[in-house]
C-alpha positions as CSV (number, residue, x, y, z in Angstrom):
1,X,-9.4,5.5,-51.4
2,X,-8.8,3.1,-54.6
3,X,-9.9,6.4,-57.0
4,X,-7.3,8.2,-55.0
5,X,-4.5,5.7,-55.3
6,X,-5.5,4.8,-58.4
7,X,-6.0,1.6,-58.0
8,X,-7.2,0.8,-61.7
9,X,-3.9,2.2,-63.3
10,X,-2.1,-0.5,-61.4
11,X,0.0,-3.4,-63.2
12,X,-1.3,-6.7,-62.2
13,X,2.6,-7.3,-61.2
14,X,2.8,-4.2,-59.1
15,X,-0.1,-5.3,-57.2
16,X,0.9,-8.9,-56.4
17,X,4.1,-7.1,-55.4
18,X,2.7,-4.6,-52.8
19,X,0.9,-7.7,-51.4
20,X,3.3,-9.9,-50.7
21,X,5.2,-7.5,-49.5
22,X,2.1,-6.4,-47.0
23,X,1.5,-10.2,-46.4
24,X,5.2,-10.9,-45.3
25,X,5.0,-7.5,-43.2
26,X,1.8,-8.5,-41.4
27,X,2.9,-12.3,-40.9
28,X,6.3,-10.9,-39.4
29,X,4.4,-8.5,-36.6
30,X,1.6,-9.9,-35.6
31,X,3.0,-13.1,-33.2
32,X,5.3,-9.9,-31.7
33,X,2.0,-7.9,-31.6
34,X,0.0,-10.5,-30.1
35,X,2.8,-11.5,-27.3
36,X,2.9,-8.0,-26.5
37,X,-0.2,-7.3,-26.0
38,X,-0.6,-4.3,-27.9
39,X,-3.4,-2.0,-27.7
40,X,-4.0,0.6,-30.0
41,X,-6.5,3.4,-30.4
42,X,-8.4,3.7,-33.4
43,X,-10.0,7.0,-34.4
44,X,-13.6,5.2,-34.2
45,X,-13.2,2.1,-33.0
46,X,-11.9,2.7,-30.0
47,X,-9.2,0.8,-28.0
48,X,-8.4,-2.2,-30.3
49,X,-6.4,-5.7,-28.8
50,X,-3.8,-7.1,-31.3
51,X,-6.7,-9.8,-31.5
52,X,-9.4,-7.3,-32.6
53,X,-7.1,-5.9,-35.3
54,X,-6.0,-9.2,-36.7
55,X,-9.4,-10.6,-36.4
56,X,-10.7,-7.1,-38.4
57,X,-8.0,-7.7,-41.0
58,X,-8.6,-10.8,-41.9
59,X,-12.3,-10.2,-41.8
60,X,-11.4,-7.3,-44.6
61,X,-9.0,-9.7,-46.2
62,X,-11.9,-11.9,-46.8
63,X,-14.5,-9.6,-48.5
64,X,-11.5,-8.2,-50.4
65,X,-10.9,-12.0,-52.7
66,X,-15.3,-11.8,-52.8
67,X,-15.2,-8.8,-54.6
68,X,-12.2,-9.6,-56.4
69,X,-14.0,-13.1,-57.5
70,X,-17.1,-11.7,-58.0
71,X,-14.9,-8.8,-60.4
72,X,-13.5,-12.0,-62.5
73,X,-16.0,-14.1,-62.9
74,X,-18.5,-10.9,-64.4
75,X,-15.6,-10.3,-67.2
């Protein structure tokens, strides 16, 4: 997905931008999410709580600043 969206040809600005704007996004639905008790289906996962998918997300969000670390302390 990153060589598709070309993730490497991205400014260091543009980035920070597309993730606050995701972070202010996700922080804005998920308490709605959660009081609604949303259920979604996901292609492989199968039915997935508003728990599940925040609890994946933040799981991703976590091995996401690893490898980012682990990308800036090699150069």
């Amino acid at each position: 997905m990153a060589q598709g969206r070309r993730y490497n040809e991205l400014s260091l600005a543009g980035a920070l931008w597309s993730l606050r704007w995701a972070v202010d996004a996700w922080v804005q639905i998920v308490p709605a999410a959660l009081a609604g008790q949303i259920v979604l289906q996901h292609a492989t996962r199968g039915r997935q709580r508003a728990e599940d998918i925040a609890r994946n997300n933040a799981h991703d969000a976590h091995h996401h600043l690893w490898d980012i670390d682990r990308i800036l302390r090699a150069q």
